[in-house]
N, CA, C, O and CB atoms as a CASP TS submission, in Angstrom:
PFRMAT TS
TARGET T0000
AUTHOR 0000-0000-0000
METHOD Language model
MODEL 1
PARENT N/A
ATOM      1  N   UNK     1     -10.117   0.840 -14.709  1.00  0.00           N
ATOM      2  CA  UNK     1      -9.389   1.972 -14.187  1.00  0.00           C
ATOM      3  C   UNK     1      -9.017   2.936 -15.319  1.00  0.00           C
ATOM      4  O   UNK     1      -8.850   4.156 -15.306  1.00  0.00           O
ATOM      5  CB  UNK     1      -8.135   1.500 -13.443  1.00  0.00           C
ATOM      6  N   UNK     2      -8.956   2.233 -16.082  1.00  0.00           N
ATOM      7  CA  UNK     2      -8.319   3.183 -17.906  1.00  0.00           C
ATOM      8  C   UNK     2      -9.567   4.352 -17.853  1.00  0.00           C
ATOM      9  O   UNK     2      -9.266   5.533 -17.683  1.00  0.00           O
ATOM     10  CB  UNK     2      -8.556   1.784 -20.096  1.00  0.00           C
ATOM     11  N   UNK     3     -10.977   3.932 -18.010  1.00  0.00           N
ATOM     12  CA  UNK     3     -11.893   5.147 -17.580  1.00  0.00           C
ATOM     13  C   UNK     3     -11.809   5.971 -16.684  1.00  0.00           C
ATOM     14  O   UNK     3     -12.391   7.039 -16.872  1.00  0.00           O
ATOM     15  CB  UNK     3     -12.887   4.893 -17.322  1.00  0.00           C
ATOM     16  N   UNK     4     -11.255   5.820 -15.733  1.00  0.00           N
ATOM     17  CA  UNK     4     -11.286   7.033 -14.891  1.00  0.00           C
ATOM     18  C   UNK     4     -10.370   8.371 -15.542  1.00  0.00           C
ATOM     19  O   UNK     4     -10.678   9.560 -15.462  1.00  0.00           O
ATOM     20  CB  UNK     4     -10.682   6.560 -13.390  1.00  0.00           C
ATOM     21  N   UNK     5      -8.984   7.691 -16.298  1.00  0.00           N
ATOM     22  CA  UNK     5      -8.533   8.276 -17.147  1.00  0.00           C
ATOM     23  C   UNK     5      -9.147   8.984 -18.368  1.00  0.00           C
ATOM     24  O   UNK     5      -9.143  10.212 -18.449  1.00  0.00           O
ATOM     25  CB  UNK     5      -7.880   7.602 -17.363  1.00  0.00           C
ATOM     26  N   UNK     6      -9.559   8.362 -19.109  1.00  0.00           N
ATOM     27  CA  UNK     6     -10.031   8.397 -20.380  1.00  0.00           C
ATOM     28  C   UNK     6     -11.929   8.105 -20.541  1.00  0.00           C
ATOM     29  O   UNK     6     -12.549   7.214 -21.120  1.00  0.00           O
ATOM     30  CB  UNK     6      -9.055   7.214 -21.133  1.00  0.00           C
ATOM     31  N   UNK     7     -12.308   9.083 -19.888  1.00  0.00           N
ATOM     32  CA  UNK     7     -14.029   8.787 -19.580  1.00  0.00           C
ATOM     33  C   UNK     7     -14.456   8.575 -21.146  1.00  0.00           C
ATOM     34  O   UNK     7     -13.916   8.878 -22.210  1.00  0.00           O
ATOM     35  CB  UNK     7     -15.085  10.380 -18.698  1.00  0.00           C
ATOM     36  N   UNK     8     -15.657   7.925 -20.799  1.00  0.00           N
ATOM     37  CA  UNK     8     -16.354   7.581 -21.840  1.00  0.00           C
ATOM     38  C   UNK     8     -16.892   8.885 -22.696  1.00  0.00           C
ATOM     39  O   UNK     8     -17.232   9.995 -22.284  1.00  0.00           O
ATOM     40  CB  UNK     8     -17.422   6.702 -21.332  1.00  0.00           C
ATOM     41  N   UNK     9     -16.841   8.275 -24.228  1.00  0.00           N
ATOM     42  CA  UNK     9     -16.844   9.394 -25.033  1.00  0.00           C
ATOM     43  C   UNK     9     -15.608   9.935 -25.489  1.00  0.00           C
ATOM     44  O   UNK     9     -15.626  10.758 -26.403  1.00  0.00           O
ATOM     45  CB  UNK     9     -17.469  10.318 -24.437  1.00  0.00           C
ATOM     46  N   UNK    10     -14.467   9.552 -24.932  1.00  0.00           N
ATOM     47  CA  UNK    10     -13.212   9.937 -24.965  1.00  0.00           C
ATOM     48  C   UNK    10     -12.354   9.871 -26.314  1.00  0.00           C
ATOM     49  O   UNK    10     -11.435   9.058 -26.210  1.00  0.00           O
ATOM     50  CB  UNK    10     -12.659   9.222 -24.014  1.00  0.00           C
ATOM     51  N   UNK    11     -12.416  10.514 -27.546  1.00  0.00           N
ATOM     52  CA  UNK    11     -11.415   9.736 -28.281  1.00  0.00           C
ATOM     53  C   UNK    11      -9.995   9.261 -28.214  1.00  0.00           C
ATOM     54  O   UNK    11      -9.187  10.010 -27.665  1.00  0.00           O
ATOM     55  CB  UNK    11     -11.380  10.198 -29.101  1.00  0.00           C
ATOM     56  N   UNK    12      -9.485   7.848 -28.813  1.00  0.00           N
ATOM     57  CA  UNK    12      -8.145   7.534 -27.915  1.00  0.00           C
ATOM     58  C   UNK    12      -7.399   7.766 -29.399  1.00  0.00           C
ATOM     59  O   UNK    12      -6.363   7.101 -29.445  1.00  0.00           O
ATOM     60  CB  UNK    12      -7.937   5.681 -26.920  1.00  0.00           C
ATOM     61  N   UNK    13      -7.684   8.642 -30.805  1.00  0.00           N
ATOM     62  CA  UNK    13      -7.509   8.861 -31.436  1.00  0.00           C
ATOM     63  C   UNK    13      -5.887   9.863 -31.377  1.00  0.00           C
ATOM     64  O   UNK    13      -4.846   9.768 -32.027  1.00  0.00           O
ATOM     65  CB  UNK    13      -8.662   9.046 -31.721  1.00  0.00           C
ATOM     66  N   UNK    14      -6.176  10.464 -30.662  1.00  0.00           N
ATOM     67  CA  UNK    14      -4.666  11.473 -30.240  1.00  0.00           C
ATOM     68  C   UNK    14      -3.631  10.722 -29.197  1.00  0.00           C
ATOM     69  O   UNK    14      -2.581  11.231 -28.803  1.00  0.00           O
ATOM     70  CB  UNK    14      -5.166  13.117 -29.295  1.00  0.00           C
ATOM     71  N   UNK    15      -4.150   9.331 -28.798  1.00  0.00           N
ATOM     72  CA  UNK    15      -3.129   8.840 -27.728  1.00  0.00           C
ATOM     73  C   UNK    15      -1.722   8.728 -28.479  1.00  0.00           C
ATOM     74  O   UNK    15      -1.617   8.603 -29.700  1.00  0.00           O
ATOM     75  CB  UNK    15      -3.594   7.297 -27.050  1.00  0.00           C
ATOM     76  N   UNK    16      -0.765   8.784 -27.672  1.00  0.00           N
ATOM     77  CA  UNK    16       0.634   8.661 -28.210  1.00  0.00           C
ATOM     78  C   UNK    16       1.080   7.093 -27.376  1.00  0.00           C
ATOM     79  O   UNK    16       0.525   6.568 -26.411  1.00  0.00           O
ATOM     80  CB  UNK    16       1.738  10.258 -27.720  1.00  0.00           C
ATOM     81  N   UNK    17       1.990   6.741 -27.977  1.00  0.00           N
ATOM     82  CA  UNK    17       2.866   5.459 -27.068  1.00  0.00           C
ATOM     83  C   UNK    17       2.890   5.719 -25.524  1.00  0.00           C
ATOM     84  O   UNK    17       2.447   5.141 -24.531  1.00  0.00           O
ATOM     85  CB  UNK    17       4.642   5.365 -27.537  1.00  0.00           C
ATOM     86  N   UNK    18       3.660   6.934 -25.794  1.00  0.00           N
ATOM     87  CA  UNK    18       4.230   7.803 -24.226  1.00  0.00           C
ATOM     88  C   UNK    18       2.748   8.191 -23.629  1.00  0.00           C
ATOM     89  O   UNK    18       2.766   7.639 -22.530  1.00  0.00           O
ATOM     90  CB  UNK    18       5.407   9.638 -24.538  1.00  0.00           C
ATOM     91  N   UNK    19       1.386   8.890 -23.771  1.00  0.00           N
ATOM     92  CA  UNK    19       0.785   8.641 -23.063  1.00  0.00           C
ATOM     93  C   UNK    19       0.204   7.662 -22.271  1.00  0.00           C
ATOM     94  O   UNK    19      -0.201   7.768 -21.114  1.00  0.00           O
ATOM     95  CB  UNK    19       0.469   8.990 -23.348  1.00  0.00           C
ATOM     96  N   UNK    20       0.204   6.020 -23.526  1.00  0.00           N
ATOM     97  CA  UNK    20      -0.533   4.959 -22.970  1.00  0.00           C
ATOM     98  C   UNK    20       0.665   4.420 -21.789  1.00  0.00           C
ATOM     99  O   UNK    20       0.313   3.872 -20.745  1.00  0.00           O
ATOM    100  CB  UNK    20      -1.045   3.754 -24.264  1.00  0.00           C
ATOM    101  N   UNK    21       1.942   4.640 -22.098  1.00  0.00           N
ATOM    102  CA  UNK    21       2.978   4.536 -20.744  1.00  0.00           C
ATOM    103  C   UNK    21       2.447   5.070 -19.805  1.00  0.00           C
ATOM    104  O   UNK    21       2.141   4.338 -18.864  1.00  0.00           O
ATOM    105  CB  UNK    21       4.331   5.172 -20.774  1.00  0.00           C
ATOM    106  N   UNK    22       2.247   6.040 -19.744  1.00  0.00           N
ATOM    107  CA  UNK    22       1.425   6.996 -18.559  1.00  0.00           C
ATOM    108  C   UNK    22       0.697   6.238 -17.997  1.00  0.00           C
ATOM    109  O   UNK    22       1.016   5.508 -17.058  1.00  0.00           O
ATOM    110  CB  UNK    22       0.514   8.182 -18.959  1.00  0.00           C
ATOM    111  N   UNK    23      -0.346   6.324 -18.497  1.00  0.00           N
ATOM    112  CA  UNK    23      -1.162   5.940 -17.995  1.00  0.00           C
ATOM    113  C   UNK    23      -1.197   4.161 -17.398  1.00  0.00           C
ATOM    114  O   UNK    23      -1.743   3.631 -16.430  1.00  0.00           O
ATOM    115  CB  UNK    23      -1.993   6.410 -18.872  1.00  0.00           C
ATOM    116  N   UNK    24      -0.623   3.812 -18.138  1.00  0.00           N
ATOM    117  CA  UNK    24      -0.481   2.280 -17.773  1.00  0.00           C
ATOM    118  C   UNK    24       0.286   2.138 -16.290  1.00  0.00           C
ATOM    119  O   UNK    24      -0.298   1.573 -15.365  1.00  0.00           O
ATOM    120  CB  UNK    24       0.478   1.447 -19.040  1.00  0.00           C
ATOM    121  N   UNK    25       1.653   2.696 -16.124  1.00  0.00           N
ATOM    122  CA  UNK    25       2.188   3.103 -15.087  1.00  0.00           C
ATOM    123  C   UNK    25       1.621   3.664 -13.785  1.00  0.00           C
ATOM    124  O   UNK    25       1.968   3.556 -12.609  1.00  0.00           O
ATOM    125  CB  UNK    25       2.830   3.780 -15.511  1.00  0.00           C
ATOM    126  N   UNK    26       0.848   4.160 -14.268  1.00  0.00           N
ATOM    127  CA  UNK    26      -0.367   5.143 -12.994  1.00  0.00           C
ATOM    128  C   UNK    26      -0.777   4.148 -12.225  1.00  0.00           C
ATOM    129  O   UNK    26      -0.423   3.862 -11.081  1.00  0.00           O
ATOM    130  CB  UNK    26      -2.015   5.998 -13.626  1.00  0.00           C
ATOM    131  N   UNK    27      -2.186   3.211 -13.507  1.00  0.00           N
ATOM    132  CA  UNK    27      -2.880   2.147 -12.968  1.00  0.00           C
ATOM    133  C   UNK    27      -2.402   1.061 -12.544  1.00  0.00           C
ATOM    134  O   UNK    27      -3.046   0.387 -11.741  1.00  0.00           O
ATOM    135  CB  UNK    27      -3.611   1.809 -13.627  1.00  0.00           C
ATOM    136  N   UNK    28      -1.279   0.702 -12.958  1.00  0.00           N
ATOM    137  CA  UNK    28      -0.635  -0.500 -12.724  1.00  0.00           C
ATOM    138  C   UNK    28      -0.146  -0.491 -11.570  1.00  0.00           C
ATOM    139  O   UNK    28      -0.142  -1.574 -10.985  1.00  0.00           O
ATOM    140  CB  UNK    28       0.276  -0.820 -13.561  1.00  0.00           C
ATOM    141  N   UNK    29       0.466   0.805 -10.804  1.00  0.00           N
ATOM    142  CA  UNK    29       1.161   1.135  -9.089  1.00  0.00           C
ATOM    143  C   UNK    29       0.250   1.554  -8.456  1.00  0.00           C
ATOM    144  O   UNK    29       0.589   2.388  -7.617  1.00  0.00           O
ATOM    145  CB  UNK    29       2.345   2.263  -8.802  1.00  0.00           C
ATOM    146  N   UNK    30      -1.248   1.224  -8.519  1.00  0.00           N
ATOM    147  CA  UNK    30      -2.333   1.600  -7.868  1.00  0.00           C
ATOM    148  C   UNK    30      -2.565  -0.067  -6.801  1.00  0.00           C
ATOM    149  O   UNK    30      -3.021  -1.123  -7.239  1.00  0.00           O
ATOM    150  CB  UNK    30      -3.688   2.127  -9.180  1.00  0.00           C
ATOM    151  N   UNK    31      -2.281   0.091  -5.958  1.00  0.00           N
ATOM    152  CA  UNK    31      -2.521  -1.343  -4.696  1.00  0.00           C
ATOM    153  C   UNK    31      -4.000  -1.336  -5.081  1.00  0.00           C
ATOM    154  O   UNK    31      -4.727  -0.342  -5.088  1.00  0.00           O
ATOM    155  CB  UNK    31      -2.173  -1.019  -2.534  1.00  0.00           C
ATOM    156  N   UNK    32      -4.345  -2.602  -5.405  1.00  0.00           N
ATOM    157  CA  UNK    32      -5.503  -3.047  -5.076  1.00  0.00           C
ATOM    158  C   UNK    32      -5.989  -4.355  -4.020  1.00  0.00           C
ATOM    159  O   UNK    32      -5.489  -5.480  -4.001  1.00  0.00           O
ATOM    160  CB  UNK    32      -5.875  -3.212  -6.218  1.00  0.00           C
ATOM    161  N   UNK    33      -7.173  -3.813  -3.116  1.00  0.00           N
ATOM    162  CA  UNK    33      -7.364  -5.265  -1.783  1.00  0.00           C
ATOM    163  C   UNK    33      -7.353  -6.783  -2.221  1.00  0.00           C
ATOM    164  O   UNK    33      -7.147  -7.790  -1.542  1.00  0.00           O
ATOM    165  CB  UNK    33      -9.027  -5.229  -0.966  1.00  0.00           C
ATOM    166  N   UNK    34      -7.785  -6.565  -4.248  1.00  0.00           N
ATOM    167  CA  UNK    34      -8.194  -8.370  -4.355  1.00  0.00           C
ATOM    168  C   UNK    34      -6.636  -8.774  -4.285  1.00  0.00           C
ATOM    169  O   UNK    34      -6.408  -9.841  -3.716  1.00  0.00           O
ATOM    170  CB  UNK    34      -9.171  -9.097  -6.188  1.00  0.00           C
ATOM    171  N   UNK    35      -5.310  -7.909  -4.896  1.00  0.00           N
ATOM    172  CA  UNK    35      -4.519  -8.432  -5.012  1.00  0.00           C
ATOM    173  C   UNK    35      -3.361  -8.246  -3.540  1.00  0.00           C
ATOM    174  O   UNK    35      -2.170  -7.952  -3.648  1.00  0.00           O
ATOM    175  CB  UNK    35      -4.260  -8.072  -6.312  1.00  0.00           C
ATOM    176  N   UNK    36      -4.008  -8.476  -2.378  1.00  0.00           N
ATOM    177  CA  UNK    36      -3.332  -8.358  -1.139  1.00  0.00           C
ATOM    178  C   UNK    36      -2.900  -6.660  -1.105  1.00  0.00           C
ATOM    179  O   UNK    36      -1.697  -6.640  -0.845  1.00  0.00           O
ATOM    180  CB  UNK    36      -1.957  -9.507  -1.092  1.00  0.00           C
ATOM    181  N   UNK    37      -3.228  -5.752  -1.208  1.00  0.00           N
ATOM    182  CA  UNK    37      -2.696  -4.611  -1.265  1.00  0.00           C
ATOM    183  C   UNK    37      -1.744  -4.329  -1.623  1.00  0.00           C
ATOM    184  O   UNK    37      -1.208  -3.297  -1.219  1.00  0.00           O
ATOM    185  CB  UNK    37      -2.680  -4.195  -0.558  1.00  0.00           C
ATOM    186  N   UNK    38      -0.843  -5.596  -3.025  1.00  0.00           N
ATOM    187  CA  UNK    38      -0.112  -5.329  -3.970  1.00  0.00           C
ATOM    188  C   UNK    38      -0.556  -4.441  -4.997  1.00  0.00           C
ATOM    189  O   UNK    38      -1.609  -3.810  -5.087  1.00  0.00           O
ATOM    190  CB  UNK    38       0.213  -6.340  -4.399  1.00  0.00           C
ATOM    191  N   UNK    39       0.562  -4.510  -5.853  1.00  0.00           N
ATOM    192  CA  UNK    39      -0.275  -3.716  -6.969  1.00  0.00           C
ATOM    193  C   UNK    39       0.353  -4.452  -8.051  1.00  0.00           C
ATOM    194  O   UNK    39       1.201  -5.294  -7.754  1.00  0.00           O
ATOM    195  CB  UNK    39      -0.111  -1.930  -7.087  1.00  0.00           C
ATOM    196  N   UNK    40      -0.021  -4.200  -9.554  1.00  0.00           N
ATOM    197  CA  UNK    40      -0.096  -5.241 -10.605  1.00  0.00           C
ATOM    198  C   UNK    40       1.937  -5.107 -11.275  1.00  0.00           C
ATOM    199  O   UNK    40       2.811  -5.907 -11.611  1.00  0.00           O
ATOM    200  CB  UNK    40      -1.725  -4.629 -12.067  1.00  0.00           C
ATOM    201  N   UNK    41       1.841  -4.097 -11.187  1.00  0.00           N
ATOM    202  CA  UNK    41       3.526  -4.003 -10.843  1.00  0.00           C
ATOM    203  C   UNK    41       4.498  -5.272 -10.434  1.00  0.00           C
ATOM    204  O   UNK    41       5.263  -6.131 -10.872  1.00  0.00           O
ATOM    205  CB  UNK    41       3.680  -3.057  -9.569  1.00  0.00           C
ATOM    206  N   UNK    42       4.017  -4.849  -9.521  1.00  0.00           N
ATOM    207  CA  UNK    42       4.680  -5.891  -8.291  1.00  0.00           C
ATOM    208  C   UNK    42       4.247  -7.326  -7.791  1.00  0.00           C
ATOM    209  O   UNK    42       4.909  -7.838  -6.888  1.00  0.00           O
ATOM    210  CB  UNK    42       4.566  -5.203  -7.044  1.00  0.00           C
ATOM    211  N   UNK    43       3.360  -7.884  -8.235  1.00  0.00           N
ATOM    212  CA  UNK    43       2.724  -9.521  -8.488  1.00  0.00           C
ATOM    213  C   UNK    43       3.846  -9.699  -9.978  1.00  0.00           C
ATOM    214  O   UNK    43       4.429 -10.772 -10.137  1.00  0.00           O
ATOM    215  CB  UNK    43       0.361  -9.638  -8.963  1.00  0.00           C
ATOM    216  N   UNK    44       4.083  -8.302 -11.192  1.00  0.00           N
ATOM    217  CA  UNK    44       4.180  -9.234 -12.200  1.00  0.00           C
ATOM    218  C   UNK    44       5.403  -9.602 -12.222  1.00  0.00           C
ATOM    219  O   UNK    44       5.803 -10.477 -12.990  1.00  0.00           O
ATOM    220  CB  UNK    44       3.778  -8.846 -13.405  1.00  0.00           C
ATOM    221  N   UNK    45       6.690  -8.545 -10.787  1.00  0.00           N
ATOM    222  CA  UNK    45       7.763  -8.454 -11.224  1.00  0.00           C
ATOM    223  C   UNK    45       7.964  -9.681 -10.288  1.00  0.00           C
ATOM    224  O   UNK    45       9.021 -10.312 -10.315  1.00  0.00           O
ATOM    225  CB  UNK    45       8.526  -7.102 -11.200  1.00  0.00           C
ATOM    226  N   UNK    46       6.989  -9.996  -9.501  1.00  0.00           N
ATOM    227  CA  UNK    46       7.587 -11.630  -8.979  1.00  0.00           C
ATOM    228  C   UNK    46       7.202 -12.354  -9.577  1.00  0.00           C
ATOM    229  O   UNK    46       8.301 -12.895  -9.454  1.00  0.00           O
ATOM    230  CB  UNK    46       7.345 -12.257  -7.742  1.00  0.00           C
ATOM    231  N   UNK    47       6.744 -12.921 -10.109  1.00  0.00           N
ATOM    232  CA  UNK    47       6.573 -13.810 -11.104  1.00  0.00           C
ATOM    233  C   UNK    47       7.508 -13.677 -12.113  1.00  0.00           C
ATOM    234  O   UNK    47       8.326 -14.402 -11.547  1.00  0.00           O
ATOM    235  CB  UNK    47       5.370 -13.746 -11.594  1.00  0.00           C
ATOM    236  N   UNK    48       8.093 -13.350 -13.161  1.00  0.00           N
ATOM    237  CA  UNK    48       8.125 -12.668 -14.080  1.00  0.00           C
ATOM    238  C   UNK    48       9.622 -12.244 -13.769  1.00  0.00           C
ATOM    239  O   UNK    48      10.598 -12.849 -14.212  1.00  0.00           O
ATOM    240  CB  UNK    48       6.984 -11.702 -14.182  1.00  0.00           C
ATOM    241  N   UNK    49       9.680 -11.057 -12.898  1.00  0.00           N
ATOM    242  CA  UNK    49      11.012 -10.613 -13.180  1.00  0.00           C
ATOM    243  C   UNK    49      11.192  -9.081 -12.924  1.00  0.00           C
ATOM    244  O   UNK    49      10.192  -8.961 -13.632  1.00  0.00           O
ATOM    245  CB  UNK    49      11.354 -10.960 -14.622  1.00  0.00           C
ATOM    246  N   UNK    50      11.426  -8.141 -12.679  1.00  0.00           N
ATOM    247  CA  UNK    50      11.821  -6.736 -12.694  1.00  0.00           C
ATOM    248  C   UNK    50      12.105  -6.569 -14.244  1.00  0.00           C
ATOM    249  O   UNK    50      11.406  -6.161 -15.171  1.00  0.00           O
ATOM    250  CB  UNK    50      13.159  -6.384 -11.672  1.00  0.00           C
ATOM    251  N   UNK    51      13.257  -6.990 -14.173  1.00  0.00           N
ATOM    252  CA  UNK    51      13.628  -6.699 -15.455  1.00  0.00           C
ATOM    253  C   UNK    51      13.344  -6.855 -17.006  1.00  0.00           C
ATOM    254  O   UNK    51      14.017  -6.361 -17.911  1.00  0.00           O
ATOM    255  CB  UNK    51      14.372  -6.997 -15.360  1.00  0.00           C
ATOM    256  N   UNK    52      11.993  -7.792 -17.152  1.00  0.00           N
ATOM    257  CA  UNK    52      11.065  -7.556 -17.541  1.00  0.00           C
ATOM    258  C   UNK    52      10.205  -6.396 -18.194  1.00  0.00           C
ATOM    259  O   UNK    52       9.724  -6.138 -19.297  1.00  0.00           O
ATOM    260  CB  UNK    52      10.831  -7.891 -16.900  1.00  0.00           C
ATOM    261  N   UNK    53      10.268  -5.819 -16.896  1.00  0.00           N
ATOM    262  CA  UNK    53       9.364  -4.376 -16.681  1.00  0.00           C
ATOM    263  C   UNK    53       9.955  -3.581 -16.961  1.00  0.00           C
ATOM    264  O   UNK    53       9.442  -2.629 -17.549  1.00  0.00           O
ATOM    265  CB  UNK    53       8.866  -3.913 -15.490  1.00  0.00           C
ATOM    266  N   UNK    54      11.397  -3.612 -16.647  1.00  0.00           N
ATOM    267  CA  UNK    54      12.294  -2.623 -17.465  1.00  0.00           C
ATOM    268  C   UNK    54      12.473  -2.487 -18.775  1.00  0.00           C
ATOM    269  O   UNK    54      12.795  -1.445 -19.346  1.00  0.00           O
ATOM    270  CB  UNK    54      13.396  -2.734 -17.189  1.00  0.00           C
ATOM    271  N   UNK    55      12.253  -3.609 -19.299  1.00  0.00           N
ATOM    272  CA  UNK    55      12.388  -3.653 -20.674  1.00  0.00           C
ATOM    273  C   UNK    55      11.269  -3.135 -21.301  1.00  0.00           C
ATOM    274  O   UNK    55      11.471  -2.179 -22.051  1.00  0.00           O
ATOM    275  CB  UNK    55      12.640  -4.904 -21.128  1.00  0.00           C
ATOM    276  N   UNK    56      10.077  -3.559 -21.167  1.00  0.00           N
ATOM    277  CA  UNK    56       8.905  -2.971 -21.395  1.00  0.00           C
ATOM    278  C   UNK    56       8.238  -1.485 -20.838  1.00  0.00           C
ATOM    279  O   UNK    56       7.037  -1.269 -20.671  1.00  0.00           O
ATOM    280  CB  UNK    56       8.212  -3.909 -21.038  1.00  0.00           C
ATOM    281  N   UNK    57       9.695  -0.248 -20.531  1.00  0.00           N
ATOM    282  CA  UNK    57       9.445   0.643 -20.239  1.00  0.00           C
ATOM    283  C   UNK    57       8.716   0.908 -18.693  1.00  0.00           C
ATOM    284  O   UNK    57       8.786   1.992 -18.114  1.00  0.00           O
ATOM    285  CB  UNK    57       8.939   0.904 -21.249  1.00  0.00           C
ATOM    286  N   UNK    58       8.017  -0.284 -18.153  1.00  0.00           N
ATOM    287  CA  UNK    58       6.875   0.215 -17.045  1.00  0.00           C
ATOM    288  C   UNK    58       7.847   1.099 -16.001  1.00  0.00           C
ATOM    289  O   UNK    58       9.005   1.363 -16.324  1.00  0.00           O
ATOM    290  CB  UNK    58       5.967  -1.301 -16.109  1.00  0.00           C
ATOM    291  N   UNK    59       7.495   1.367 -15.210  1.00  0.00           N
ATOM    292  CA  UNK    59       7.819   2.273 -14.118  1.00  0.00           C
ATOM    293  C   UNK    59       6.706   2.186 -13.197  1.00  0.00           C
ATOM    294  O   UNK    59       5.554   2.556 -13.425  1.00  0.00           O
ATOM    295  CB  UNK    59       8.064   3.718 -14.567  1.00  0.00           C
ATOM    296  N   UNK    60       7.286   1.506 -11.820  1.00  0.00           N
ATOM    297  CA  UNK    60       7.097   2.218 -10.525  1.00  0.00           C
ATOM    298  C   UNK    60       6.433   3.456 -10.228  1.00  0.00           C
ATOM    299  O   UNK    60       7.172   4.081  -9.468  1.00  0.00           O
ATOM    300  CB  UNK    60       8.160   2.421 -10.090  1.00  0.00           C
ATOM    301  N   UNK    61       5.250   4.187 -10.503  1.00  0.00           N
ATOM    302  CA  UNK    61       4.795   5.230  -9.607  1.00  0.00           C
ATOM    303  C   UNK    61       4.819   5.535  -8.308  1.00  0.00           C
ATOM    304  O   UNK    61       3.971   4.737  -7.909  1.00  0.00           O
ATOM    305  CB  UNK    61       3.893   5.299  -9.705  1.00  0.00           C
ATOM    306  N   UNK    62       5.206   6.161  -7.279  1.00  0.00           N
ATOM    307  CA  UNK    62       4.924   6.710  -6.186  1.00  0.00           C
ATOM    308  C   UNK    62       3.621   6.764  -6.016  1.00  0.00           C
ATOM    309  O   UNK    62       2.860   7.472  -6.675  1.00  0.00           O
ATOM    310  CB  UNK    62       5.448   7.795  -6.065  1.00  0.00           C
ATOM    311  N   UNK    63       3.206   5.758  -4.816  1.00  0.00           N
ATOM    312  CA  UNK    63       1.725   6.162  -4.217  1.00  0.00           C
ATOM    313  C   UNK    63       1.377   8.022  -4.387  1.00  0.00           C
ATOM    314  O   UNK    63       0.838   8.495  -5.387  1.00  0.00           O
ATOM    315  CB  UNK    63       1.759   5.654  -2.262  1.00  0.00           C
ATOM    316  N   UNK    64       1.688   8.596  -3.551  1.00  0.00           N
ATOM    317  CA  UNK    64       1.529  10.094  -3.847  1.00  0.00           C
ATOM    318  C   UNK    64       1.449  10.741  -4.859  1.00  0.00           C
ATOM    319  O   UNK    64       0.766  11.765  -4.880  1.00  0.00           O
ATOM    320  CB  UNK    64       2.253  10.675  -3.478  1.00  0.00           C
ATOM    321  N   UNK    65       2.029  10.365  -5.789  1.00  0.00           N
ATOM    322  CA  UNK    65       1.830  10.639  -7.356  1.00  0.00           C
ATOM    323  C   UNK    65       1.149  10.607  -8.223  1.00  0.00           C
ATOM    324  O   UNK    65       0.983  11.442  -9.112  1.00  0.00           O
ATOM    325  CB  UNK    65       2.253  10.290  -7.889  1.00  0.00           C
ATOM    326  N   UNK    66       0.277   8.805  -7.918  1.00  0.00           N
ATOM    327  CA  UNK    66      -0.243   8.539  -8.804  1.00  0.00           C
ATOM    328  C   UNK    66      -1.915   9.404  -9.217  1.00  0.00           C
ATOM    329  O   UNK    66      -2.837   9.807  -8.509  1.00  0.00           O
ATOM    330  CB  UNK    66      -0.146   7.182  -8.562  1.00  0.00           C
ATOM    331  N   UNK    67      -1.764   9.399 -10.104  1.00  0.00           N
ATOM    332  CA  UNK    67      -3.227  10.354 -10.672  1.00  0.00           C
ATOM    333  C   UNK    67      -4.121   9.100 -11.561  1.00  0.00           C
ATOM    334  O   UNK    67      -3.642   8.319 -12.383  1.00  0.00           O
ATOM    335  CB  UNK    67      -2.665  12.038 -12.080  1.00  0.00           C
ATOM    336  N   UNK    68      -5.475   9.191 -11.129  1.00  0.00           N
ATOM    337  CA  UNK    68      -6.330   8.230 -12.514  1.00  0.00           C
ATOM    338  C   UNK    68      -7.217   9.267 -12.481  1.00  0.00           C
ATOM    339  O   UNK    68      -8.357   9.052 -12.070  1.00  0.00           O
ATOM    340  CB  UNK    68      -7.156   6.390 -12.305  1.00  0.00           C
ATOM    341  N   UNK    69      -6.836  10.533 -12.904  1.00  0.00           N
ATOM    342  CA  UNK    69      -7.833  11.062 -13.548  1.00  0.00           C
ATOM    343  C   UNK    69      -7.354  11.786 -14.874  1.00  0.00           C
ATOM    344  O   UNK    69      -6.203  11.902 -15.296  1.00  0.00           O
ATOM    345  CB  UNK    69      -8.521  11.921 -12.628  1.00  0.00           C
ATOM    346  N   UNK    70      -8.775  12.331 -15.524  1.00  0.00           N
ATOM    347  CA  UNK    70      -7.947  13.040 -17.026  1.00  0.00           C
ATOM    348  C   UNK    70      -7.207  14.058 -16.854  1.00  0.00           C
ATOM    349  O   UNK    70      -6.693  14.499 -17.882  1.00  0.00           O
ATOM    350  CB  UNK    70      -8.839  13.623 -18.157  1.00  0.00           C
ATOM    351  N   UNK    71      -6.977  14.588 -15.882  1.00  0.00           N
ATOM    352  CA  UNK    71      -5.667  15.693 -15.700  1.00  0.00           C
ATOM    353  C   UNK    71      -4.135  15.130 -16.213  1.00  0.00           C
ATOM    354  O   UNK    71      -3.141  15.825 -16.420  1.00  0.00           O
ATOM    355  CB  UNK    71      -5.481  16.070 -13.903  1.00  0.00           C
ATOM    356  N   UNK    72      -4.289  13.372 -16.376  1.00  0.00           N
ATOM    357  CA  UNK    72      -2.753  13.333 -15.735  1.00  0.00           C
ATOM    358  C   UNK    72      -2.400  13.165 -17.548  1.00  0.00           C
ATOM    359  O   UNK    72      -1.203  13.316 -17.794  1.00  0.00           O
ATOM    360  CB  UNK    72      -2.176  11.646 -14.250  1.00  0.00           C
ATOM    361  N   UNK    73      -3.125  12.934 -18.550  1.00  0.00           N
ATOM    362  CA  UNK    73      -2.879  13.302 -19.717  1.00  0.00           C
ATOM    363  C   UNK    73      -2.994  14.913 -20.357  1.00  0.00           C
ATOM    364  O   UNK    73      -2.927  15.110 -21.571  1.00  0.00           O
ATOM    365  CB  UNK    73      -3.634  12.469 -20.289  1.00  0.00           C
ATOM    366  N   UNK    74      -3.148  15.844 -19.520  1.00  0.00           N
ATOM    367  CA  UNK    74      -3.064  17.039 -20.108  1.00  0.00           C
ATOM    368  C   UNK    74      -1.771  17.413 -19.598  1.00  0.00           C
ATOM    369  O   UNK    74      -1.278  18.499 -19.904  1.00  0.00           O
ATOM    370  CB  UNK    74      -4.199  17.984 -19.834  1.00  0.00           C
TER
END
């Protein structure tokens, strides 16, 4: 999913912390079918913990929000 972001050819030479947040956040609140139409978010905060995720900055995206394309780093 990081490619759809960051297509091939891409240098990740200019990434910042705060972009790879971005982007991690995006893909991570994206439901996928293998994982029951959870999303990786939310399997890790049951297991694991919420607060966890808080600590490690992640964030919750809004379905409607989320972008995996290279727009959402410009």
């Amino acid at each position: 999913m990081i490619r759809r972001i960051l297509q091939k050819g891409t240098s990740f030479d200019d990434l910042t912390q705060e972009k790879v947040n971005l982007m991690m956040n995006h893909t991570n609140s994206y439901k996928r079918k293998k994982l029951c139409n959870l999303t990786p978010y939310e399997i890790f905060g049951t297991f694991h913990g919420i607060e966890i995720l808080e600590k490690l900055g992640a964030v919750l995206t809004s379905p409607n929000d989320i972008t995996l394309l290279p727009e959402l780093l410009k």
